[in-house]
VEXMARKOL-389062 format. One record per atom (N, C-alpha, C): atom name; x, y, z; residue in one letter. Coordinates in nm, 3 decimals. Each point is the difference from the previous one (the first is absolute). Example, Ala and Ser with C-alpha at 12.3 -4.5 7.8 and 13.67 -1.06 7.14 Angstrom:
<recs>
+------+---------+---------+---------+------+
: name :       X :       Y :       Z : resn :
+------+---------+---------+---------+------+
:    N :   1.319 :  -0.569 :   0.780 :    A :
:   CA :  -0.089 :   0.119 :   0.000 :    A :
:    C :   0.090 :   0.120 :   0.000 :    A :
:    N :  -0.035 :   0.105 :  -0.072 :    S :
:   CA :   0.082 :   0.119 :   0.006 :    S :
:    C :  -0.077 :   0.109 :   0.073 :    S :
+------+---------+---------+---------+------+
</recs>
This chain:
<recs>
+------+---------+---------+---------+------+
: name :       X :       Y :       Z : resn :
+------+---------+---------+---------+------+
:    N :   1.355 :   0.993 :   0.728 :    X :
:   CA :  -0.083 :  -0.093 :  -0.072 :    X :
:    C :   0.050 :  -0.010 :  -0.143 :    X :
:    N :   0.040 :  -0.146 :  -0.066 :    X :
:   CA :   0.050 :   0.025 :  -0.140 :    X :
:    C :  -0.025 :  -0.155 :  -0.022 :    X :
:    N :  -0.043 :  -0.065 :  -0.159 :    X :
:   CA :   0.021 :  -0.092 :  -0.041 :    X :
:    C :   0.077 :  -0.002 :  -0.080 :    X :
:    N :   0.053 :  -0.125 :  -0.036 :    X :
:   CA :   0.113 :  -0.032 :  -0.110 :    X :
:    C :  -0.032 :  -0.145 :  -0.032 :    X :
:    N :   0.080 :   0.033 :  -0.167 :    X :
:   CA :   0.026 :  -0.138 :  -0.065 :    X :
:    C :   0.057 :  -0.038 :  -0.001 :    X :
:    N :   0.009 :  -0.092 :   0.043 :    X :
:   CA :   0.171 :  -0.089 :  -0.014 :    X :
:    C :   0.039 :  -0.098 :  -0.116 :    X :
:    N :   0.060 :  -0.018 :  -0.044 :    X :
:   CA :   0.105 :  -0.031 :  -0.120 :    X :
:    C :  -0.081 :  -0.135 :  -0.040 :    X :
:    N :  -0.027 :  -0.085 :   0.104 :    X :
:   CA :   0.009 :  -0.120 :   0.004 :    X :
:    C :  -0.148 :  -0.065 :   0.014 :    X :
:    N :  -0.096 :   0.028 :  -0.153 :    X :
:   CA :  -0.147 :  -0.084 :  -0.001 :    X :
:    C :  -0.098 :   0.163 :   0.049 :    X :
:    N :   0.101 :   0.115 :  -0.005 :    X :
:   CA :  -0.108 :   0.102 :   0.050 :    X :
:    C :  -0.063 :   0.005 :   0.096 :    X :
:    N :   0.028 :  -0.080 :   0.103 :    X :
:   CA :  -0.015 :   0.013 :   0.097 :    X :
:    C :  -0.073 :   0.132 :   0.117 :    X :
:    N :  -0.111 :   0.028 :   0.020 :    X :
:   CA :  -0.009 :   0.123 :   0.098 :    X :
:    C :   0.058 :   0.001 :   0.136 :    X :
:    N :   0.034 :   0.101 :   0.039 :    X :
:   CA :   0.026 :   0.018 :   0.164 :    X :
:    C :  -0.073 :   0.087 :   0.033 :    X :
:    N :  -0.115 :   0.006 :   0.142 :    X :
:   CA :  -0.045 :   0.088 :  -0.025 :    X :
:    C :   0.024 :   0.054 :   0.212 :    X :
:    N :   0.052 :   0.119 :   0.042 :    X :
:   CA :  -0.025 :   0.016 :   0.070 :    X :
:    C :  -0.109 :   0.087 :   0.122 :    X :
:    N :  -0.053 :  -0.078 :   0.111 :    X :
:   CA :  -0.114 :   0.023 :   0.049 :    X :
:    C :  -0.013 :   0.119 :   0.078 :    X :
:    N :  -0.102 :   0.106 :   0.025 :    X :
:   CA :  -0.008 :   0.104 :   0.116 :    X :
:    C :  -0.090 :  -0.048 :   0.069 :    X :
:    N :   0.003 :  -0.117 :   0.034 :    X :
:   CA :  -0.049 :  -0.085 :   0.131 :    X :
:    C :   0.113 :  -0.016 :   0.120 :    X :
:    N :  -0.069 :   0.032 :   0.086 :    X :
:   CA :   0.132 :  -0.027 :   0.120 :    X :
:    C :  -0.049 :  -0.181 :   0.101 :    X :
:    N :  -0.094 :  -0.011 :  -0.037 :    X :
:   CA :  -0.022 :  -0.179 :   0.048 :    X :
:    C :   0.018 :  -0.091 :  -0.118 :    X :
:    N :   0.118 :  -0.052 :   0.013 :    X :
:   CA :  -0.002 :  -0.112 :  -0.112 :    X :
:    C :  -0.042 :  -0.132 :   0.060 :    X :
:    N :  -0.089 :   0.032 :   0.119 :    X :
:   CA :  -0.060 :  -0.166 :   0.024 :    X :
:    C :  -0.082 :  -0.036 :  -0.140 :    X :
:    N :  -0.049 :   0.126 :  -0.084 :    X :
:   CA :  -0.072 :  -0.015 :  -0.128 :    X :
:    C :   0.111 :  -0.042 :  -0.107 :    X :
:    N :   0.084 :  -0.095 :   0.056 :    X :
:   CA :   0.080 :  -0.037 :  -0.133 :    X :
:    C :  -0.053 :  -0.073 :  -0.123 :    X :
:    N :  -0.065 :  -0.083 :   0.073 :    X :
:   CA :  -0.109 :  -0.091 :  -0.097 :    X :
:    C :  -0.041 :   0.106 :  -0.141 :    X :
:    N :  -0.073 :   0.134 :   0.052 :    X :
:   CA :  -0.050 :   0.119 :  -0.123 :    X :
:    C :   0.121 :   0.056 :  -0.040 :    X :
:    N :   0.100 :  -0.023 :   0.030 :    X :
:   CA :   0.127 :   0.056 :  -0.089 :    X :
:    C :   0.046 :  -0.108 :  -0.085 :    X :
:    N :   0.010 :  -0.110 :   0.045 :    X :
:   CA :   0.029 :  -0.135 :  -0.088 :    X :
:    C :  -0.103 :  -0.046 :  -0.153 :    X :
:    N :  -0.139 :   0.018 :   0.077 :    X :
:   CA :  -0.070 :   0.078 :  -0.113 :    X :
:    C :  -0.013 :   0.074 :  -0.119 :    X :
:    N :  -0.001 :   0.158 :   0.054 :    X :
:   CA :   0.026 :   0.052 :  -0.106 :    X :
:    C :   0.113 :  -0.019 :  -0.077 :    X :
:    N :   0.153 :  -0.050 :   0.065 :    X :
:   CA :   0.059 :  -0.001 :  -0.068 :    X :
:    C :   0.022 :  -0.125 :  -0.125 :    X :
:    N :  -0.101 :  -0.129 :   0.021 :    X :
:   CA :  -0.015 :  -0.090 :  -0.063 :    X :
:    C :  -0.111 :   0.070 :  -0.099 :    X :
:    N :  -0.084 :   0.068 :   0.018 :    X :
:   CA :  -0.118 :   0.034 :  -0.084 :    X :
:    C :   0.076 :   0.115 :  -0.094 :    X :
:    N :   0.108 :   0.073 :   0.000 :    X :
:   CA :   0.010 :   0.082 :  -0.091 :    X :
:    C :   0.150 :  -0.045 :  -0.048 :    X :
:    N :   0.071 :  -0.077 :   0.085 :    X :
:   CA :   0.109 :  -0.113 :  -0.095 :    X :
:    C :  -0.103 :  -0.102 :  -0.128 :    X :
:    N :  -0.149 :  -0.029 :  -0.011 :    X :
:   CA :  -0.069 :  -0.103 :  -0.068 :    X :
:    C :  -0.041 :   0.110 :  -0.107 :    X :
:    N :   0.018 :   0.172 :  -0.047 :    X :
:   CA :  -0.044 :   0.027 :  -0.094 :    X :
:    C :   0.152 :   0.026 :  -0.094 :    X :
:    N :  -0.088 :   0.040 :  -0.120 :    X :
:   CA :   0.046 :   0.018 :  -0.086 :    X :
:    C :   0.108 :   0.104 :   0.000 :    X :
:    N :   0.147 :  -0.025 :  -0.021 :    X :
:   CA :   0.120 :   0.126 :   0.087 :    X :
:    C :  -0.047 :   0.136 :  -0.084 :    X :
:    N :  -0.061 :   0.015 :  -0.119 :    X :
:   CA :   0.004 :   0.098 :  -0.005 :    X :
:    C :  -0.125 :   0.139 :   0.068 :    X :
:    N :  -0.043 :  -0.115 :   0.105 :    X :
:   CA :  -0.114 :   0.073 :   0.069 :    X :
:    C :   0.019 :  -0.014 :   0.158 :    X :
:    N :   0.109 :  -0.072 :   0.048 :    X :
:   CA :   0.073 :   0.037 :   0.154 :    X :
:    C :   0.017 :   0.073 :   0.036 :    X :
:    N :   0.141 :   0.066 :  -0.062 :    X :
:   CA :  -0.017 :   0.139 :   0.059 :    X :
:    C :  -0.054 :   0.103 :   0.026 :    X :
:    N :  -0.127 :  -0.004 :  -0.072 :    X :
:   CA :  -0.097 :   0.075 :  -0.018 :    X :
:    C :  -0.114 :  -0.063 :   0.174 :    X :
:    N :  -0.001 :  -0.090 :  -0.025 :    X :
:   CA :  -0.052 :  -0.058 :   0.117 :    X :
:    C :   0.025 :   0.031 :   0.110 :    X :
:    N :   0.157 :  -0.058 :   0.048 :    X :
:   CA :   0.102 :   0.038 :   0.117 :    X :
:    C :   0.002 :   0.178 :   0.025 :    X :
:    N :   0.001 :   0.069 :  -0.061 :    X :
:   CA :  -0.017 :   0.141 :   0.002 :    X :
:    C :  -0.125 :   0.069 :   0.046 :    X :
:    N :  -0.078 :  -0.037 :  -0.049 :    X :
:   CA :  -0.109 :   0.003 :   0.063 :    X :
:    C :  -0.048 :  -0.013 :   0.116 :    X :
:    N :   0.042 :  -0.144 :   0.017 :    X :
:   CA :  -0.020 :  -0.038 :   0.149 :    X :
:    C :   0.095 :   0.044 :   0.124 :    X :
:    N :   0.093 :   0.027 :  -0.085 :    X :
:   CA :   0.148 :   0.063 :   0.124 :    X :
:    C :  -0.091 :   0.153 :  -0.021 :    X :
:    N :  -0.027 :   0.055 :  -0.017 :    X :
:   CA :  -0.037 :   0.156 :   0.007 :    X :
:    C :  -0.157 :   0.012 :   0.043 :    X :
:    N :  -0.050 :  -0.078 :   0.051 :    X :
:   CA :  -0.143 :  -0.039 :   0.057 :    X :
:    C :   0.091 :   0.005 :   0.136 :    X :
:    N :   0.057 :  -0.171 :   0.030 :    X :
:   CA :   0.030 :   0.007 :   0.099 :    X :
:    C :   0.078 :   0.116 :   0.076 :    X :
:    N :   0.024 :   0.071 :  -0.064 :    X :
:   CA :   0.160 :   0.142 :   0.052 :    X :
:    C :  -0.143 :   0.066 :   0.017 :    X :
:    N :  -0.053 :   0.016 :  -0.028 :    X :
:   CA :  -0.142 :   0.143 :  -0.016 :    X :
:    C :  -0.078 :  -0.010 :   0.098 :    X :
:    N :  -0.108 :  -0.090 :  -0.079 :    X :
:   CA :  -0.117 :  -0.039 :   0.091 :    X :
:    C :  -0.004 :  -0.124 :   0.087 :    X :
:    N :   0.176 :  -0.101 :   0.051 :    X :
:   CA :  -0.014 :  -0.107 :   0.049 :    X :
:    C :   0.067 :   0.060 :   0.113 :    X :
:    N :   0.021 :  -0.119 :   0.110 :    X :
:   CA :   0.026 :   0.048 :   0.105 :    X :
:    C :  -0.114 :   0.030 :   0.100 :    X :
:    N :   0.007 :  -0.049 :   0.144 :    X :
:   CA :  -0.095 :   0.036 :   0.102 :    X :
:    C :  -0.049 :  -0.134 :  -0.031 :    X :
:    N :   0.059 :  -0.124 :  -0.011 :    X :
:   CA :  -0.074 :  -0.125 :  -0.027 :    X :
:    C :  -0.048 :  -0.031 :  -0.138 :    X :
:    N :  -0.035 :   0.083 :  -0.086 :    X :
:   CA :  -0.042 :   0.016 :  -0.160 :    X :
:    C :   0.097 :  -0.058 :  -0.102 :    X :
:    N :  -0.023 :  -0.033 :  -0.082 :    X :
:   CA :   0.082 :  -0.052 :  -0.135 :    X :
:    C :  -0.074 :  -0.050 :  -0.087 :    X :
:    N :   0.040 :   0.006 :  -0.156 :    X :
:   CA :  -0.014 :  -0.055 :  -0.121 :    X :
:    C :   0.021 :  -0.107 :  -0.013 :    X :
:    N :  -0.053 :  -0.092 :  -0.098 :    X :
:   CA :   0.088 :  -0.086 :  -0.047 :    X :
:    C :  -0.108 :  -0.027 :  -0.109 :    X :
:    N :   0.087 :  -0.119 :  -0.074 :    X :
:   CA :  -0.074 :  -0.049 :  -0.129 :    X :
:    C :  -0.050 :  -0.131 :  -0.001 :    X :
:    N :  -0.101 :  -0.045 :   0.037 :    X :
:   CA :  -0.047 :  -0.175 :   0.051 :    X :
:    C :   0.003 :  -0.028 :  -0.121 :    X :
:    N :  -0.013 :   0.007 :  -0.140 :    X :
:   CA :  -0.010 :  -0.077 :  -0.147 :    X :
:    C :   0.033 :   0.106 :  -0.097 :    X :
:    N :   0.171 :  -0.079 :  -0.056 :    X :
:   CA :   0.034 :  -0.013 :  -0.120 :    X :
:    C :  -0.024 :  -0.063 :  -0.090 :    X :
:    N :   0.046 :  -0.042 :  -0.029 :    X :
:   CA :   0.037 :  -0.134 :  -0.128 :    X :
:    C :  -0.129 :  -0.059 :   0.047 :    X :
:    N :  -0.078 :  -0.071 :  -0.070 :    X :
:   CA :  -0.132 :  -0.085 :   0.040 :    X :
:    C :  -0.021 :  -0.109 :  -0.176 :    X :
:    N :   0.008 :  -0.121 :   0.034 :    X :
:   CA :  -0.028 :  -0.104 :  -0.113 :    X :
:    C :  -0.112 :   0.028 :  -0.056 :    X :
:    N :  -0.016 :  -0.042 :  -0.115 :    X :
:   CA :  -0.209 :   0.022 :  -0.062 :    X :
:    C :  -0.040 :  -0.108 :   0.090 :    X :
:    N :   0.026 :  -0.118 :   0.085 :    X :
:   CA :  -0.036 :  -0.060 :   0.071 :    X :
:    C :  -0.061 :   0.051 :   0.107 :    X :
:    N :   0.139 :   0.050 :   0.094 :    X :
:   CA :  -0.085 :   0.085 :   0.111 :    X :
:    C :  -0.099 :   0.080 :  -0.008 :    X :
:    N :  -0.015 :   0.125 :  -0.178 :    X :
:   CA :  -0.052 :   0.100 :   0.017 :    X :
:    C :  -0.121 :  -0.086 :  -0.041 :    X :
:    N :  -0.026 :  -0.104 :  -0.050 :    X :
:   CA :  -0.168 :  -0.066 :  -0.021 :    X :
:    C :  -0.035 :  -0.053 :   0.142 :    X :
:    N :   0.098 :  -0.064 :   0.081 :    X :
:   CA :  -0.060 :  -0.009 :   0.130 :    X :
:    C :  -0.045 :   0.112 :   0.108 :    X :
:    N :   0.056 :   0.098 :   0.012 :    X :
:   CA :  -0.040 :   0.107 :   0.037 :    X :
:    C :  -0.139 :   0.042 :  -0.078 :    X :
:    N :  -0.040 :   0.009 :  -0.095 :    X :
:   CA :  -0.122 :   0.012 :  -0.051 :    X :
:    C :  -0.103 :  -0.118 :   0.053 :    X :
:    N :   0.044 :  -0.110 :   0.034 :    X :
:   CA :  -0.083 :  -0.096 :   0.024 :    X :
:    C :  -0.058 :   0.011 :   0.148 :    X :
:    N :   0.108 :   0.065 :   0.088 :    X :
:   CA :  -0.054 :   0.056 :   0.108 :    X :
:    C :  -0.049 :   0.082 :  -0.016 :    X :
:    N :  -0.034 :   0.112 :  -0.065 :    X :
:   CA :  -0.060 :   0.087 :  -0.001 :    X :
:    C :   0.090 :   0.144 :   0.036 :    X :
:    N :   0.118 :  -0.018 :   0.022 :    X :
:   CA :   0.076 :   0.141 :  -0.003 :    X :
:    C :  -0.010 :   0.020 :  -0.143 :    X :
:    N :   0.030 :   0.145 :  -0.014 :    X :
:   CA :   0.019 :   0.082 :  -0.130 :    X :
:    C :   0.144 :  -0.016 :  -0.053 :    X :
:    N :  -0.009 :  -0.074 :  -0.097 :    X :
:   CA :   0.113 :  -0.058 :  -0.043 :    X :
:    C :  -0.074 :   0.048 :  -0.236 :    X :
:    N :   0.112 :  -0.020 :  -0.037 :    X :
:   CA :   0.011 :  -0.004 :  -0.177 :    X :
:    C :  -0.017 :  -0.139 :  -0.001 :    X :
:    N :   0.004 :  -0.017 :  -0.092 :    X :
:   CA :  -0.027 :  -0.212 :  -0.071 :    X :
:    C :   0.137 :  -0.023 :  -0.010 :    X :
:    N :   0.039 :  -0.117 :   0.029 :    X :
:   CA :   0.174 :  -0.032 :  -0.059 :    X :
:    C :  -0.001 :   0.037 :  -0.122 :    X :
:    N :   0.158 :   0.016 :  -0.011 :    X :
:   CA :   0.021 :   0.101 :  -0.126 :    X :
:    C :  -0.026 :   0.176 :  -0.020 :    X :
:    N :  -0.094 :  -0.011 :   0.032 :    X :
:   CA :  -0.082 :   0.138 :  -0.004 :    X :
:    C :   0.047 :   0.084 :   0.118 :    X :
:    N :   0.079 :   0.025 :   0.056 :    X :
:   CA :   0.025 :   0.053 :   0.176 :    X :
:    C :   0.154 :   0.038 :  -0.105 :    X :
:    N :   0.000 :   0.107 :   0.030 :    X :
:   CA :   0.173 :   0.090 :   0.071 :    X :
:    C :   0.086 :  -0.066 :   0.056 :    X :
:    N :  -0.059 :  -0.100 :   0.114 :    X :
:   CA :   0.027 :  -0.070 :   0.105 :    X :
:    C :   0.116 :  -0.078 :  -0.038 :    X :
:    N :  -0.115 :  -0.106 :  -0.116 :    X :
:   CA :   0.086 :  -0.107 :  -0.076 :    X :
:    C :   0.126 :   0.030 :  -0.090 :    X :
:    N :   0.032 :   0.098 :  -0.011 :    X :
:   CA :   0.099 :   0.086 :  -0.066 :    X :
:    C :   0.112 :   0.071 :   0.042 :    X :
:    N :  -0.031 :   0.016 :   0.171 :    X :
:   CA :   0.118 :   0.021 :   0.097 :    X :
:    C :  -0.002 :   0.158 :   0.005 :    X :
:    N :  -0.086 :   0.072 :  -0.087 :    X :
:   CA :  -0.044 :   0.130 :  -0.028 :    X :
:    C :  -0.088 :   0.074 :   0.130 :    X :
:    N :  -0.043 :  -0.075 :   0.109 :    X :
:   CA :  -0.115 :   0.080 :   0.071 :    X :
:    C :  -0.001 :  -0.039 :   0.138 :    X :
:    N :  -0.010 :   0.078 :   0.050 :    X :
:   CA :   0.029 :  -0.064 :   0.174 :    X :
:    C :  -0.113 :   0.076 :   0.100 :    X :
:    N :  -0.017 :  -0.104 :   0.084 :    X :
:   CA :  -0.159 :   0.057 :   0.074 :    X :
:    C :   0.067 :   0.024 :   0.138 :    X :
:    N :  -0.018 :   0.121 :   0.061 :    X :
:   CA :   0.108 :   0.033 :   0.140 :    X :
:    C :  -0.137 :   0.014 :   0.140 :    X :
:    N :   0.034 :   0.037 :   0.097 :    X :
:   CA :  -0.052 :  -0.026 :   0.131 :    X :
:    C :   0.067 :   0.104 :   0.093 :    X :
:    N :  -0.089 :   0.066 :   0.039 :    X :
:   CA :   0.081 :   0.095 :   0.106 :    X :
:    C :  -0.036 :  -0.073 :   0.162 :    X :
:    N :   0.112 :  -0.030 :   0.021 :    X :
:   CA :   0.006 :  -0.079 :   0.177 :    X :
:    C :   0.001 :   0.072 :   0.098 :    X :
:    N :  -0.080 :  -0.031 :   0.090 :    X :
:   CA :   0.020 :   0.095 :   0.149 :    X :
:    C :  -0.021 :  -0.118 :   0.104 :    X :
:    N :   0.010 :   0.131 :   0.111 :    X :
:   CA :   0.034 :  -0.094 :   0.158 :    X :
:    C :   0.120 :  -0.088 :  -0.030 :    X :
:    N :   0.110 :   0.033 :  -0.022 :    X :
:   CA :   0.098 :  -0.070 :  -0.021 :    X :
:    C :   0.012 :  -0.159 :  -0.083 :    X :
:    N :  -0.083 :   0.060 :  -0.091 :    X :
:   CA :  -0.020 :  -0.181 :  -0.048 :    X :
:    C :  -0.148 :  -0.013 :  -0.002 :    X :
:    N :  -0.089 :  -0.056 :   0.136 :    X :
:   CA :  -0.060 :  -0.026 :   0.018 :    X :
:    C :  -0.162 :   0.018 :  -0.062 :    X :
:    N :   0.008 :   0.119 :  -0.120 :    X :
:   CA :  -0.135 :  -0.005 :  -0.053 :    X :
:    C :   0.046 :   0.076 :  -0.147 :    X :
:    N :  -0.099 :   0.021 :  -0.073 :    X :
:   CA :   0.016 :   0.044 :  -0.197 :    X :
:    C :  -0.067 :   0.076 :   0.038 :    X :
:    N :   0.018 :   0.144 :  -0.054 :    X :
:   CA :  -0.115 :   0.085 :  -0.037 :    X :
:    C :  -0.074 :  -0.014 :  -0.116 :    X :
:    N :  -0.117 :  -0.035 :  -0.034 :    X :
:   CA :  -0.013 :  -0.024 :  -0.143 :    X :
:    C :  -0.141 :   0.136 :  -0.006 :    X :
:    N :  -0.008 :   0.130 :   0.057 :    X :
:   CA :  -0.093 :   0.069 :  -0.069 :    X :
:    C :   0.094 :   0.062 :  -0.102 :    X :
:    N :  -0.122 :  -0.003 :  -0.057 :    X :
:   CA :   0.063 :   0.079 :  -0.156 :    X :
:    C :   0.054 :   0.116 :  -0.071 :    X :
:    N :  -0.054 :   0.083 :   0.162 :    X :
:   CA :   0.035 :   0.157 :   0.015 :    X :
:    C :   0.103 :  -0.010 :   0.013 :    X :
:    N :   0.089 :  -0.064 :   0.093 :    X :
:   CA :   0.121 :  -0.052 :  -0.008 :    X :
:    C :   0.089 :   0.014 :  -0.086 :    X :
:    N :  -0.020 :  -0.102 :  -0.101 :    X :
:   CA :   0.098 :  -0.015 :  -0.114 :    X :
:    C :  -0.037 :   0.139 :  -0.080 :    X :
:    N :  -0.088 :  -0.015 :  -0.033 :    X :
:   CA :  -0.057 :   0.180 :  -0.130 :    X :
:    C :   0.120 :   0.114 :   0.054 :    X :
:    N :  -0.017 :   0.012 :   0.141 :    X :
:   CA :   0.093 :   0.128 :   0.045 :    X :
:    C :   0.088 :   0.010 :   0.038 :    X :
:    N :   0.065 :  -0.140 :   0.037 :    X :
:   CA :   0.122 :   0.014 :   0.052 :    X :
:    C :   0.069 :  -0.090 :  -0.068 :    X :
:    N :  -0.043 :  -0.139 :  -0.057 :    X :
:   CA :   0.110 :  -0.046 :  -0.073 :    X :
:    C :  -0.017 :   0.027 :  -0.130 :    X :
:    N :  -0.084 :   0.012 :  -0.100 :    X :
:   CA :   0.018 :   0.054 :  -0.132 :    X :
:    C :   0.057 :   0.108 :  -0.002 :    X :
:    N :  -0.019 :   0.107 :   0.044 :    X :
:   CA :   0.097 :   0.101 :  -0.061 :    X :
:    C :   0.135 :  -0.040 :   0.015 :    X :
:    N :   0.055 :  -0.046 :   0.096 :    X :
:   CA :   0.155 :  -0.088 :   0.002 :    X :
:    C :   0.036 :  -0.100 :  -0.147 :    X :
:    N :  -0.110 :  -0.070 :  -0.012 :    X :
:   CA :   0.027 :  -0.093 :  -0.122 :    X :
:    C :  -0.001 :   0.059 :  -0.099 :    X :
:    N :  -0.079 :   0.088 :  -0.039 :    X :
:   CA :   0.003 :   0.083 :  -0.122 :    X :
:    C :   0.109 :   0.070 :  -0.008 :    X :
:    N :   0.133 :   0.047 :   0.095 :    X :
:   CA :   0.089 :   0.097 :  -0.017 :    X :
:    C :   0.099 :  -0.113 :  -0.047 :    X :
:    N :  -0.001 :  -0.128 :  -0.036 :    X :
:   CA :   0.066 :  -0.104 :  -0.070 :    X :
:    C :  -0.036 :  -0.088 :  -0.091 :    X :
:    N :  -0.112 :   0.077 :  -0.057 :    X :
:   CA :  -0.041 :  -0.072 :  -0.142 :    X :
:    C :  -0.045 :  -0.117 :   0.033 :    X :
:    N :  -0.141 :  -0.018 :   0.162 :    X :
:   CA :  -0.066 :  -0.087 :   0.011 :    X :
:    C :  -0.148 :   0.061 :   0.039 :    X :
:    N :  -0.092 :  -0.043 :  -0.066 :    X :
:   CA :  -0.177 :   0.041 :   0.011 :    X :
:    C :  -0.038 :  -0.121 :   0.019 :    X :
:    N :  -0.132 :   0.040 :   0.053 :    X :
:   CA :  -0.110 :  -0.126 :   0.002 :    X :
:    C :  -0.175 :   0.077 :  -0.129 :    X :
:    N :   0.015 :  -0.108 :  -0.078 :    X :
:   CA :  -0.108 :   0.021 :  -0.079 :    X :
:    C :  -0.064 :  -0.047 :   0.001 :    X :
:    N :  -0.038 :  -0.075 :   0.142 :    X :
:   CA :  -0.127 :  -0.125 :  -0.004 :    X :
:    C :  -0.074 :   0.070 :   0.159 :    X :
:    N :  -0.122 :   0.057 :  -0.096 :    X :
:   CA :  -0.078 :   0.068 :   0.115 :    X :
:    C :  -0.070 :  -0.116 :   0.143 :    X :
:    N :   0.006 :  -0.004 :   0.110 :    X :
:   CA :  -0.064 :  -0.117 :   0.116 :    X :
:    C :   0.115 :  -0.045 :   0.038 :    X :
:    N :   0.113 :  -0.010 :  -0.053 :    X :
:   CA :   0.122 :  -0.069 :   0.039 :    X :
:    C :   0.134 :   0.093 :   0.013 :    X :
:    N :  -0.030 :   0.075 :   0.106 :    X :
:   CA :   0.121 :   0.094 :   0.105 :    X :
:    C :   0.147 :  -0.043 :  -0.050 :    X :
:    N :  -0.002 :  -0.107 :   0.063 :    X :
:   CA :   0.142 :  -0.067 :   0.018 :    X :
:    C :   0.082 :  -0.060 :  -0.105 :    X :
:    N :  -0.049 :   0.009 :  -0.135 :    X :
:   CA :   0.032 :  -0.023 :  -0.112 :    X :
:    C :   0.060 :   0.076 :  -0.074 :    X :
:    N :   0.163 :  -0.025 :  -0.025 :    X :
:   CA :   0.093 :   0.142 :  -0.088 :    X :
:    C :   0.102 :  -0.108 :  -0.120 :    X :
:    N :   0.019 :   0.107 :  -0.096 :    X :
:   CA :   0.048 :  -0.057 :  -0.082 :    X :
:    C :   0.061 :   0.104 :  -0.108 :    X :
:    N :   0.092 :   0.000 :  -0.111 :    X :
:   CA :   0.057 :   0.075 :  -0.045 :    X :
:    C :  -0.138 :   0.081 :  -0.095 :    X :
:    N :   0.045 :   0.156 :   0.063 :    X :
:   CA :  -0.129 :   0.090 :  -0.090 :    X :
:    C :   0.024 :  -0.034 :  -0.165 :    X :
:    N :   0.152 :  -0.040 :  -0.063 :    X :
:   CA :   0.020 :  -0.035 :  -0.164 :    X :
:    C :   0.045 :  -0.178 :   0.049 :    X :
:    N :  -0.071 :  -0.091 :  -0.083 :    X :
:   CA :  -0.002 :  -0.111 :  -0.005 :    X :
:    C :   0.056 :  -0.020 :  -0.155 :    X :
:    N :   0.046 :  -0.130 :  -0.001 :    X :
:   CA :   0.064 :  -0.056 :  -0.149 :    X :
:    C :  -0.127 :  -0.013 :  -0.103 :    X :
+------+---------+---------+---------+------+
</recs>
């Protein structure tokens, strides 16, 4: 399991410890959602998620990151539905700084979203790369523990 940058726009590669890539769609994904942040917070990303997946993925299970990069547009529409979203401008999001991840099972086919979840098994992973979540109700929310 290893990511890299490549020369050319920083590019991530990230490889999977999934053995069904009928879930290509969630690899195309993450890899568009953490190519849309800010490079100096990819690798930090890609690492993360490659050492989830090597760990705790596998047996149908995997990481990924459904939202990087997010416009103050999107992040006011998301408030308008009623997900927990920042105001445009106001979001990490909009800054390419913060990425909201999803642990997948049944090969694809469903999200785990309890919260026990993320607290124990994916934060301590994110934190060993200089990523926390400081927004208590919202699991799936990581972002650099030192911000600009």
């Amino acid at each position: 399991m290893k990511n890299s940058m490549n020369s050319k726009g920083g590019k991530v590669k990230l490889l999977f410890a999934v053995d069904n890539m009928a879930i290509g769609g969630a690899q195309r994904l993450l890899l568009d959602q953490i190519n849309s942040m800010d490079p100096s917070v990819q690798g930090s990303f890609a690492a993360a998620v490659n050492e989830y997946n090597a760990t705790d993925g596998g047996q149908g299970e995997f990481l990924t990151v459904t939202e990087g990069f997010r416009t103050p547009e999107r992040s006011d529409y998301l408030r308008s539905t009623g997900i927990k979203a920042a105001p445009g401008g106001y979001s990490w999001h909009n800054y390419g700084m913060a990425g909201d991840v999803a642990i997948i099972t049944n090969n694809g086919a469903t999200a785990d979203w309890n919260a026990n979840s993320y607290y124990n098994k994916v934060t301590p992973i994110f934190n060993k790369y200089g990523l926390n979540n400081p927004i208590s109700n919202d699991s799936v929310h990581f972002q650099p523990t030192r911000l600009p």
